[in-house]
C-alpha positions in Angstrom: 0.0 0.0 0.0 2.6 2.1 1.4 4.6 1.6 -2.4 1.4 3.0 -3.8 1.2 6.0 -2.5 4.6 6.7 -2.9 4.2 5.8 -6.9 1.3 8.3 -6.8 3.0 11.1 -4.8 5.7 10.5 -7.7 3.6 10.9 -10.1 1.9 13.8 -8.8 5.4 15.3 -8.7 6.2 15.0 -12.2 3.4 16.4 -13.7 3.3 19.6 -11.0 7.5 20.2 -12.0 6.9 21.3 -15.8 10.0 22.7 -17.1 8.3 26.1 -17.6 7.8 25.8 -13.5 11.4 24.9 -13.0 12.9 27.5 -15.5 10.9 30.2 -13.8 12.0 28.8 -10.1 15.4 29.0 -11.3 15.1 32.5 -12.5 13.3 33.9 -9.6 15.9 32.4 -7.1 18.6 33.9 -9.2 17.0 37.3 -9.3 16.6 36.9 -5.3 20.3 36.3 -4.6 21.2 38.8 -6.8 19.0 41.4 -5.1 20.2 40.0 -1.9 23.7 40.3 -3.0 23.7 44.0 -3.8 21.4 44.5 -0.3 24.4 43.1 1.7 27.1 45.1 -0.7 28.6 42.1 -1.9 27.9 43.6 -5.7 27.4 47.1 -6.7 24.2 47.7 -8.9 23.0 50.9 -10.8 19.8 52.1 -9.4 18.4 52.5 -12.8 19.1 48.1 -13.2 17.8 47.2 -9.9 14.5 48.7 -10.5 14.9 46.4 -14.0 15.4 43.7 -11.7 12.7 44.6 -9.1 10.0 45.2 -12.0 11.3 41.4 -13.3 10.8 40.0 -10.2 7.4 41.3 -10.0 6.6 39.7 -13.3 7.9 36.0 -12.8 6.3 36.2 -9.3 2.8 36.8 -10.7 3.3 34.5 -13.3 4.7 32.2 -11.2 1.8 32.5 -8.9 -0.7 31.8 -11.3 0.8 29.0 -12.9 0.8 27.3 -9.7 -2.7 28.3 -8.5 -3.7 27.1 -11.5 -2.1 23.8 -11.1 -3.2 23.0 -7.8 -6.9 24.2 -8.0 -7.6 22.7 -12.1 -8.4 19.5 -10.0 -11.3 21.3 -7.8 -12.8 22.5 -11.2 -13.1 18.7 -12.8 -15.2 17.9 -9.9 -17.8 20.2 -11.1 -18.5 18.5 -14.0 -18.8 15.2 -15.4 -18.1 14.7 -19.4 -14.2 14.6 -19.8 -15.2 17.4 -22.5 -17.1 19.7 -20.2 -13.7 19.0 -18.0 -11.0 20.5 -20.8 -13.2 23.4 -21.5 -14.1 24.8 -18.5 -10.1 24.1 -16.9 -8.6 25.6 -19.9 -11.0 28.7 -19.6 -10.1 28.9 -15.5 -6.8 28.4 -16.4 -7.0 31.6 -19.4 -8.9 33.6 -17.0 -6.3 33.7 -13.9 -3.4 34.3 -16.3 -5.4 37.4 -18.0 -6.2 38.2 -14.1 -2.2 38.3 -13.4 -1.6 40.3 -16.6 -3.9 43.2 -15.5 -2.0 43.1 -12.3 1.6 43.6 -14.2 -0.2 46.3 -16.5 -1.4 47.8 -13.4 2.1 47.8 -11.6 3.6 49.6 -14.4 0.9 52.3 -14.3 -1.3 51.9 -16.8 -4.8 52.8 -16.0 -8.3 50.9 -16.8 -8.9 52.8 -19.7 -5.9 52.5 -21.4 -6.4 48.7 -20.9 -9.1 48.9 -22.4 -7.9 50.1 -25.3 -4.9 47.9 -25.5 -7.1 44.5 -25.5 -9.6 45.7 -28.0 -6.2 46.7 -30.5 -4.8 44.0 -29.4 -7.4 41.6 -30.2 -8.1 43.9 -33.6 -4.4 43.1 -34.3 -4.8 39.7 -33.5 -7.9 38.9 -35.5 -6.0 39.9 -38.5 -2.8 38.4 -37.7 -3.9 34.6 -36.5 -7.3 34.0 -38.6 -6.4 30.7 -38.6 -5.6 30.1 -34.8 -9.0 32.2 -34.2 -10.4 29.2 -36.1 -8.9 26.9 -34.9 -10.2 27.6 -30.8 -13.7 28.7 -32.0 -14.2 25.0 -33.5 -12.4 23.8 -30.7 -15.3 25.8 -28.2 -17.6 24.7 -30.7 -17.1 21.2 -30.5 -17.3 20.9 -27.0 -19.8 22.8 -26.2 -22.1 21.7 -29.1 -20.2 18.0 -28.4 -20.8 15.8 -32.1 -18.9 13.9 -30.4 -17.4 12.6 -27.1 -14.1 11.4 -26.4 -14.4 7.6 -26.9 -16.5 8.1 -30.4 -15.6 6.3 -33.1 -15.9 9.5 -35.5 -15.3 9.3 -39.6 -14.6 12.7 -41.0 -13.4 13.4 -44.8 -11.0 10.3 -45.6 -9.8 9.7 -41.8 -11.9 7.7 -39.4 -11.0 6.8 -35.8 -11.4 6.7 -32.1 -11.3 9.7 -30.5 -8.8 10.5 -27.9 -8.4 14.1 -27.3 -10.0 17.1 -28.3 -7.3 19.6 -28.1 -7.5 23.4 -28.4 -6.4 23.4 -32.2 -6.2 19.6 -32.8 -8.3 16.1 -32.3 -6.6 13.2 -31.8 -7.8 10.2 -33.3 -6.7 6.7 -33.1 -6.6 4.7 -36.4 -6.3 1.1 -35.0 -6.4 0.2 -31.2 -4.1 -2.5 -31.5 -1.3 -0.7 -33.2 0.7 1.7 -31.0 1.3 5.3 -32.2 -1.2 4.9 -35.0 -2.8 8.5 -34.4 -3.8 11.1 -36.6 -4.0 14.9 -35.7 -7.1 16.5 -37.8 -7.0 20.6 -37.2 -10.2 21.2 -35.7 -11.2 24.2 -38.3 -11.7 20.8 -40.4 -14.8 20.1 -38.4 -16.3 23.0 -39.7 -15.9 22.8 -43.1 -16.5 19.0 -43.6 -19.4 16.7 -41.8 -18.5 14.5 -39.4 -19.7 10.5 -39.0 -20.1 9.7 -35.5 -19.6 6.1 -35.8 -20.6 5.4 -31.9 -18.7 4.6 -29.2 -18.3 0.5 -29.0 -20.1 -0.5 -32.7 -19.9 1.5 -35.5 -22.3 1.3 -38.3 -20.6 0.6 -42.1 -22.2 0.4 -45.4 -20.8 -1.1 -48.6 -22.9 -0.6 -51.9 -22.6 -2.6 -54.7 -23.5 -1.5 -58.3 -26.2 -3.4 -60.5 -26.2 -4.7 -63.8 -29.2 -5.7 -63.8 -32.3 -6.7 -61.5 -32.1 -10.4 -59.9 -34.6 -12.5 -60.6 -35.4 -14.2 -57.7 -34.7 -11.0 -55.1 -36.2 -11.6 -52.1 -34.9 -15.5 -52.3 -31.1 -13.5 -53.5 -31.1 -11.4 -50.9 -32.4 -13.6 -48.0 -29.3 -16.2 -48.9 -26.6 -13.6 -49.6 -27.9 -12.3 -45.8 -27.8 -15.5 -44.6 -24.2 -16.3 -45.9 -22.8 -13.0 -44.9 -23.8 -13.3 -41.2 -22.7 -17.2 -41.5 -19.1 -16.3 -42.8 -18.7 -13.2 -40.5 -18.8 -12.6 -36.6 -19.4 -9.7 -34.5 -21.4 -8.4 -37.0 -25.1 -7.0 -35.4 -28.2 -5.4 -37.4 -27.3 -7.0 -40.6 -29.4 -4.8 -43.4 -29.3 -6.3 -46.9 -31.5 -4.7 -49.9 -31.6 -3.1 -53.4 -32.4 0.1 -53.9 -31.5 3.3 -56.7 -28.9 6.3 -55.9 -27.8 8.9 -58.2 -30.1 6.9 -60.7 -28.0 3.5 -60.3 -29.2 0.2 -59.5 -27.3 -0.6 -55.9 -27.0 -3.6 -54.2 -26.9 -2.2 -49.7 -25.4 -4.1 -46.9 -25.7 -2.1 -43.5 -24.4 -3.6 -40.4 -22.6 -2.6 -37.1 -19.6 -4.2 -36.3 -16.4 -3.2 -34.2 -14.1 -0.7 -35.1 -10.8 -2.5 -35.0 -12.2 -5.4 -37.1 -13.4 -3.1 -39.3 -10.9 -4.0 -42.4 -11.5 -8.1 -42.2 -15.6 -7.4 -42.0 -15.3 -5.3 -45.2 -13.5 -8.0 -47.2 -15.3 -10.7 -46.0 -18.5 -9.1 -46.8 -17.1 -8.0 -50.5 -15.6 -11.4 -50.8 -18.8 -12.9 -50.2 -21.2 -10.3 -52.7 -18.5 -11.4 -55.2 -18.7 -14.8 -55.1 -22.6 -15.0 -54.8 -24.1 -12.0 -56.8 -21.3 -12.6 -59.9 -24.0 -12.6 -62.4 -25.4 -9.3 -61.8 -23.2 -7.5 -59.8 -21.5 -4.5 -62.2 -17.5 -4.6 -62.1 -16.0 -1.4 -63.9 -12.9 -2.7 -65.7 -9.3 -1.3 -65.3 
């Protein structure tokens, strides 16, 4: 038990100590000493460089401050909410908002008033909007997707040509995993995609496929075709739930439909079996283009 907890303090450790955490640590104490050293007249500073170093200080105290405030109260904020999605968005806007909170602090320090402020943020964020469209974008489909929520992490999701499991939804990318299996099989789809394509949501534990199959010409026997190609498809395949088999016309073309849910990860083999099976059973009036 004891070994446990120790593992878990570790851990808790690691991920407090960023880099960014230690680097600005590292700085502050060397700023200290070095104000402590010209206090004691050990060194002999210009006036005009200590108040550098005093306004410095300031800065990578606040910072400092809010980075660990942040750190050690994000926790408190998860437990207001239960979706993992509700979770990221309303940390990362706690997190923004003491961070702006600490910058108003510096701006006030150095005397600038409300007002100017004011005006500083709205040209700032004028400047910005024209400078970083794309990052603008890119955090508006992120809000937009959690928020609105198409889909949770843990979907199976099929956008454009990449399909997958959803892992993260980051502030300017999703992370989806192509095969569960395989390690370090991920793709990275920018979220202003989401916008400007539609999105599958494939569900979370069976996803739902369908394979169509052009038509040369009508079967004779239909019903009796389709009942035995159904019949041999769920015979020849497992896993496979909802089995859906039947003709019908798109874009003005005879089609031959299989629907079905299956898993994800066996997604591949169910496809070819399926296709190997419509091949072999439908020969005579199933339409293969030539190459």
């Amino acid at each position: 038990m004891s070994i446990m907890s120790n593992i878990k303090i570790k851990d808790r450790e690691i991920k407090f100590l960023s880099p960014a955490l230690l680097i600005s640590a590292l700085i502050l104490i060397l700023l200290l000493i070095i104000l402590f050293l010209n206090q004691k007249n050990f060194i002999a500073l210009p006036e005009a460089t200590i108040r550098i170093f005093h306004n410095v200080l300031l800065v990578f105290i606040i910072l400092f401050a809010v980075t660990v405030i942040s750190r050690l109260t994000k926790k408190y904020v998860h437990k207001f909410f239960d979706e993992p999605e509700e979770k990221i968005f309303y940390s990362k806007i706690y997190s923004w908002s003491l961070f702006v909170v600490g910058m108003l602090i510096i701006l006030n320090h150095f005397g600038v008033s409300l007002s100017n402020i004011t005006i500083f943020i709205g040209l700032m964020a004028t400047g910005l909007a024209f400078a970083v469209r794309d990052v603008l974008v890119m955090i508006i489909a992120w809000m937009i997707l959690l928020r609105k929520k198409p889909f949770k992490i843990g979907d199976y999701i099929r956008i454009g040509e990449d399909e997958g499991k959803v892992q993260h939804i980051g502030t300017f990318y999703v992370l989806l995993d192509k095969t569960h299996n395989l390690p370090e099989d991920f793709i990275r789809v920018p979220n202003r995609i989401f916008l400007e394509k539609s999105v599958n949501n494939l569900g979370k534990n069976k996803f739902f496929e369908r394979l169509q199959f052009r038509l040369e010409k009508f079967p004779a026997e239909s019903s009796l075709t389709i009942a035995n190609l159904k019949s041999l498809i769920q015979s020849s395949t497992s896993g496979i739930e909802n089995l859906c088999v039947y003709i019908d016309i798109f874009d003005q073309r005879l089609m031959l439909v299989v629907e079905y849910l299956a898993d994800f990860d066996q997604r591949q083999n169910r496809r070819s079996q399926i296709v190997k099976v419509v091949v072999e059973e439908c020969r005579e009036f199933v339409y293969f283009p030539l190459t």
